[in-house]
C-alpha positions in Angstrom: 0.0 0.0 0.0 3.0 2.7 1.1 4.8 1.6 -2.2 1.0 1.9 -4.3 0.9 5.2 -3.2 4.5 6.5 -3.7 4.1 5.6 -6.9 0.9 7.5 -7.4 2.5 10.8 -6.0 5.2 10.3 -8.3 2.8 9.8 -11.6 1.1 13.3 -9.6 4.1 15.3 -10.2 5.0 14.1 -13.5 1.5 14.1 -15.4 0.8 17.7 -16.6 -2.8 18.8 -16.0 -2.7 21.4 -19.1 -3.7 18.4 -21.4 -6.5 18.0 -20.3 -9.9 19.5 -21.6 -13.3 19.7 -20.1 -16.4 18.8 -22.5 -19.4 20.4 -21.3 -22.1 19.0 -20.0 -25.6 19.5 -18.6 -28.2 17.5 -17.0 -31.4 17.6 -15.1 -31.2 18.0 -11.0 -33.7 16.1 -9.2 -36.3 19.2 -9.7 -36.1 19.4 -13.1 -34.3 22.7 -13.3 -31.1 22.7 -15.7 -27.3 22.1 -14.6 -24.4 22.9 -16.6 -21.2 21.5 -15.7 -17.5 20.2 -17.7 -16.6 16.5 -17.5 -12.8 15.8 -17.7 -12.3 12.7 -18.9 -9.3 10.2 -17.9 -9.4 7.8 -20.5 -12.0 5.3 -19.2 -15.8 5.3 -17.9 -14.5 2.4 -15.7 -11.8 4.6 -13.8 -13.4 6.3 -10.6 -15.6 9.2 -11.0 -15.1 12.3 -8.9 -18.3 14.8 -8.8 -17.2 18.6 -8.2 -18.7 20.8 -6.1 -18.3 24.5 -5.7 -18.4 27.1 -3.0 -20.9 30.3 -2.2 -20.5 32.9 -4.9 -18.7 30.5 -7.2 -18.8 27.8 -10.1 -17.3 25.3 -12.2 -14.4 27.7 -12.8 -13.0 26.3 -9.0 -12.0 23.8 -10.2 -10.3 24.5 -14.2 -6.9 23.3 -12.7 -7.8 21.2 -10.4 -10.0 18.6 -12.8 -7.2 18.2 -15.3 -4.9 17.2 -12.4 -7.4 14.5 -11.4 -7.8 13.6 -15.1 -4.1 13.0 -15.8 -4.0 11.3 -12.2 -6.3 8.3 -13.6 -9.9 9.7 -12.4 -12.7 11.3 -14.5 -14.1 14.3 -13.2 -17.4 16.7 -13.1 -17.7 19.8 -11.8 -21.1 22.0 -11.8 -22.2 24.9 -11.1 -24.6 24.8 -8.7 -28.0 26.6 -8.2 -26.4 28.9 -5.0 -23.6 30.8 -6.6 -22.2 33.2 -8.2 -19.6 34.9 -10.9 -15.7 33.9 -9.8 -12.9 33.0 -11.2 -13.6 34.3 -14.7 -16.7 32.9 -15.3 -20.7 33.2 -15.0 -22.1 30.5 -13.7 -24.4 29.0 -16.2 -27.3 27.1 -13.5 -27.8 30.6 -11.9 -28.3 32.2 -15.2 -30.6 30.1 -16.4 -32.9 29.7 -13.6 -33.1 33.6 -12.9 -31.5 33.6 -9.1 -29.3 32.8 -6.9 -30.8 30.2 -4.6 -30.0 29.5 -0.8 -27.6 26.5 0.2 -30.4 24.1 0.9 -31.4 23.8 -2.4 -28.4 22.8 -4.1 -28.8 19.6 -2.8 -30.8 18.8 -5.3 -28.5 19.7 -7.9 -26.0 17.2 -6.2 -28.5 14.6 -6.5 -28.9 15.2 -10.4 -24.8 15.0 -10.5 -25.5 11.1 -8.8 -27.6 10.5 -11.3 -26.4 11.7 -14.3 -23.0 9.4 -12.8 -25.3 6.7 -12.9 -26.9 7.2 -16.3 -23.9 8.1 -18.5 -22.4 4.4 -18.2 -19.7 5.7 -15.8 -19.0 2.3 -13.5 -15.8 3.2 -11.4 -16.3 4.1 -7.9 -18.0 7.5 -7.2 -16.6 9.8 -5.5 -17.9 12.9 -4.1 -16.1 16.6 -3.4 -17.5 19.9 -1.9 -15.7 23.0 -0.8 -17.3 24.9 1.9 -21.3 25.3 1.8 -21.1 22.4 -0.6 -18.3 20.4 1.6 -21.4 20.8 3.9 -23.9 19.3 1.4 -21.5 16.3 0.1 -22.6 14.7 4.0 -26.2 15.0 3.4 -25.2 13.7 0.0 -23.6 10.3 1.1 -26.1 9.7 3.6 -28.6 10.2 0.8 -26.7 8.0 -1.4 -24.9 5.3 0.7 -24.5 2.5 -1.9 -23.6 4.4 -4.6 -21.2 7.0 -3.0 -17.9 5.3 -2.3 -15.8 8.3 -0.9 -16.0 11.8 0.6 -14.1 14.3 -0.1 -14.9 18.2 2.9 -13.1 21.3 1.9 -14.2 23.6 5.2 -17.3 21.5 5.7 -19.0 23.2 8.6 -22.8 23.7 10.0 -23.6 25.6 7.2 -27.2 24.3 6.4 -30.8 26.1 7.4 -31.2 23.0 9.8 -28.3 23.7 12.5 -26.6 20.3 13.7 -27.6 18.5 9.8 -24.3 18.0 8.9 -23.0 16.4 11.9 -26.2 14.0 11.7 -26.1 13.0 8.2 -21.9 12.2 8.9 -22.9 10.1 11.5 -24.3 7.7 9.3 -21.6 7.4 6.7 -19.0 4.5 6.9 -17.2 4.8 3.4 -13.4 6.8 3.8 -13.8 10.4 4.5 -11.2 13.3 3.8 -11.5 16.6 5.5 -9.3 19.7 5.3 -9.8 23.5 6.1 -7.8 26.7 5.8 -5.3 26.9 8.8 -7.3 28.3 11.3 -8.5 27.0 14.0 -12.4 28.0 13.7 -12.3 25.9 10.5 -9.8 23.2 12.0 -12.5 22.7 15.1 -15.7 22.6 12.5 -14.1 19.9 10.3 -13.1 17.4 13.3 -16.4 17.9 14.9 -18.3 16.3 11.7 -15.6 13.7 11.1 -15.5 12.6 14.6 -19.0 11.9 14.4 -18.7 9.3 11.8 -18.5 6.0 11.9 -16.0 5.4 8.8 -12.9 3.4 9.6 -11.2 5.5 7.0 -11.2 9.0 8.2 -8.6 11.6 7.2 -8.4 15.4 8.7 -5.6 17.5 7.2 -4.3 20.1 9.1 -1.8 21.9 7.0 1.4 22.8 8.4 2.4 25.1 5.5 -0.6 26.6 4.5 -4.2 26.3 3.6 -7.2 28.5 2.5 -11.0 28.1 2.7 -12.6 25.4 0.4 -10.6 23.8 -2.4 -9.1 27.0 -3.5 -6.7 25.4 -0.8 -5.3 23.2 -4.3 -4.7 26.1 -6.4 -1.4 27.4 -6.5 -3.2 31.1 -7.6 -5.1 31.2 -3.8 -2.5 29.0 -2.2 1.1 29.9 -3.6 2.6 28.0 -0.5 0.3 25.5 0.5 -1.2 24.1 -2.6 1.2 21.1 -2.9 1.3 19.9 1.0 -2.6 19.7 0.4 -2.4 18.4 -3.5 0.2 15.3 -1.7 -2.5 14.5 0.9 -5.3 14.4 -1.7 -3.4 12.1 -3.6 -2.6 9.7 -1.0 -6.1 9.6 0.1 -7.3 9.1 -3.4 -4.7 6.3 -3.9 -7.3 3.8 -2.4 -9.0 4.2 -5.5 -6.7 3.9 -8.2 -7.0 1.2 -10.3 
């Protein structure tokens, strides 16, 4: 397993993200209303699938250098812009245009749900694997728990009690025994948030990074633009974690 995953850091460093470009997508969420998102395929429906999920004010644009990397790392990747969010990063975010508004946390769930789906409908039969960053690393809990057999992993960038319902997060974690990854910015608000939901859980596999260089809220903590010094402590960490899956 040490020498699996050596390896799998190694193929990290070398495999250049750049080649790697997203085909967009879209797909009904569980309410009918319209998701737009870009797939980056890693050679293979069969490899695992990682679903992407953005933070408040944001969109699929979180994640333009961080879904190559997972491409060229082995996994296929989709990230959406949810129906709570916003213009960042250089783009719009197509979901929020489309349906006229900006809608609170709550109800991206449901957009999350339409991601498991369209996993399950477009012939995809790796593992799936799910990823939030802050109000969404909130929502990827209620996801899991939603979703037990079909969800494999979870992935909490700054998870916290973000939700209408206080204490929803913590409940939904408790029910989740698949391998869980937290992380956070380095401070210690965020630090305290994130092991109260993992220690709640009753996975055998649980992870909590606590970065000793640097880290920033959500999974802007992996991009070397937001986290110059940090990025590649948290980028090593991801990739060990997602070594358990690598086929």
């Amino acid at each position: 397993m040490l020498m699996r995953a050596i390896l799998f850091l190694v193929l990290g460093l070398l495999l250049a993200p750049a080649a790697r470009a997203a085909e967009a997508v879209s797909f009904p969420a569980s309410d009918g209303v319209q998701v737009f998102g870009d797939y980056y395929a890693a050679g293979s429906r069969a490899k695992p699938l990682v679903l992407l999920f953005h933070q408040a004010g944001s969109n699929r644009g979180e994640y333009a250098t961080i879904g190559p990397r997972l491409a060229a790392l082995g996994f296929n990747a989709l990230a959406i812009d949810q129906r709570s969010g916003g213009a960042a990063w250089g783009h719009s975010n197509e979901t929020v245009e489309h349906l006229g508004r900006s809608a609170g946390y709550d109800e991206a769930l449901r957009d999350l749900d339409g991601a498991v789906a369209w996993a399950k409908s477009s012939n995809h039969t790796g593992p799936l694997i799910v990823w939030g960053s802050s109000y969404s690393a909130a929502l990827v809990f209620l996801l899991a728990a939603r979703h037990p057999d079909e969800i494999k992993a979870v992935l909490a960038f700054s998870p916290g009690e973000y939700l209408r319902e206080r204490g929803s997060v913590r409940n939904a974690a408790a029910k989740l025994t698949m391998p869980i990854f937290v992380t956070s910015a380095k401070d210690p608000d965020e630090i305290a948030a994130a092991r109260a939901i993992l220690a709640v859980a009753p996975s055998r596999d649980k992870v909590q990074l606590i970065p000793l260089v640097a880290g920033v809220h959500g999974s802007s903590t992996l991009r070397a633009d937001r986290n110059p010094r940090g990025a590649e402590e948290n980028w090593q960490a991801v990739r060990e974690f997602l070594a358990r899956f690598a086929s």
